[in-house]
C-alpha positions in Angstrom: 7.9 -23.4 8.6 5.5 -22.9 5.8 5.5 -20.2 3.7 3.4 -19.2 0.4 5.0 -17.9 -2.7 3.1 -15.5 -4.8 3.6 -14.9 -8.6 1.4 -12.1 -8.9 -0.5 -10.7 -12.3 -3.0 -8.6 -13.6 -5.4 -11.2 -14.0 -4.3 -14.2 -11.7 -2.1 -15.0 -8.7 0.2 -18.1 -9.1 0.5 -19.9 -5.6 3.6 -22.2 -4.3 3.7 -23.8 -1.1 6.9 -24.7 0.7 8.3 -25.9 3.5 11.7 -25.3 4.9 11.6 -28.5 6.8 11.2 -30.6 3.7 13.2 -28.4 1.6 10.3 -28.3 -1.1 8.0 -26.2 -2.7 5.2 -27.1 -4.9 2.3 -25.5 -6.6 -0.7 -24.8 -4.9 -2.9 -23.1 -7.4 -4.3 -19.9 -9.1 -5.8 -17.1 -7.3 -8.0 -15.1 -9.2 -7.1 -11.4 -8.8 -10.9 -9.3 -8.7 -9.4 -6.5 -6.9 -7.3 -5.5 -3.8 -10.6 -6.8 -1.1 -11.1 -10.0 -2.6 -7.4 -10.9 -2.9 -6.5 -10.4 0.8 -9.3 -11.5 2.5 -8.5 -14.8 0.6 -4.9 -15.1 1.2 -6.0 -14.2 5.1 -8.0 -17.5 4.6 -5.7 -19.4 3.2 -2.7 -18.1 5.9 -4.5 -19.0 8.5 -5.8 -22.8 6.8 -2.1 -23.6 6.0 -0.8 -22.0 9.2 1.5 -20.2 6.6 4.6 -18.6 8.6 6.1 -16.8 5.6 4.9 -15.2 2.5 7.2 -14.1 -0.5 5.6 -12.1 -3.4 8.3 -12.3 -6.7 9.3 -9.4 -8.0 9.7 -10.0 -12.1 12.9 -8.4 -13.4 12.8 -9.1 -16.7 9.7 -8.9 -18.8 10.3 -9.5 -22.0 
């Protein structure tokens, strides 16, 4: 299964890619964040490109 990781800011979105056959993620690429629209009718094109089955968002715990 695929599944897309998001590291989600202010001003970008960091994308991973893995896959829990391979056991391997990698990046995928930035996502610039112009609003709420925007971002989620592109991750709805990109879900559906990469036939994504999972999608993690991180939640920082530490910002320092």
């Amino acid at each position: 299964m695929k599944i897309l990781s998001l590291d989600y800011g202010d001003k970008r979105i960091g994308l991973a890619l893995g896959d829990t056959e391979a056991r391997v993620a990698v990046p995928y690429g930035i996502l610039e964040n112009r609003g709420r629209t925007y971002v989620l009718h592109q991750l709805k094109i990109l879900l559906i490109k990469e036939n994504i089955g999972k999608l993690l968002i991180g939640l920082p715990l530490a910002l320092t």
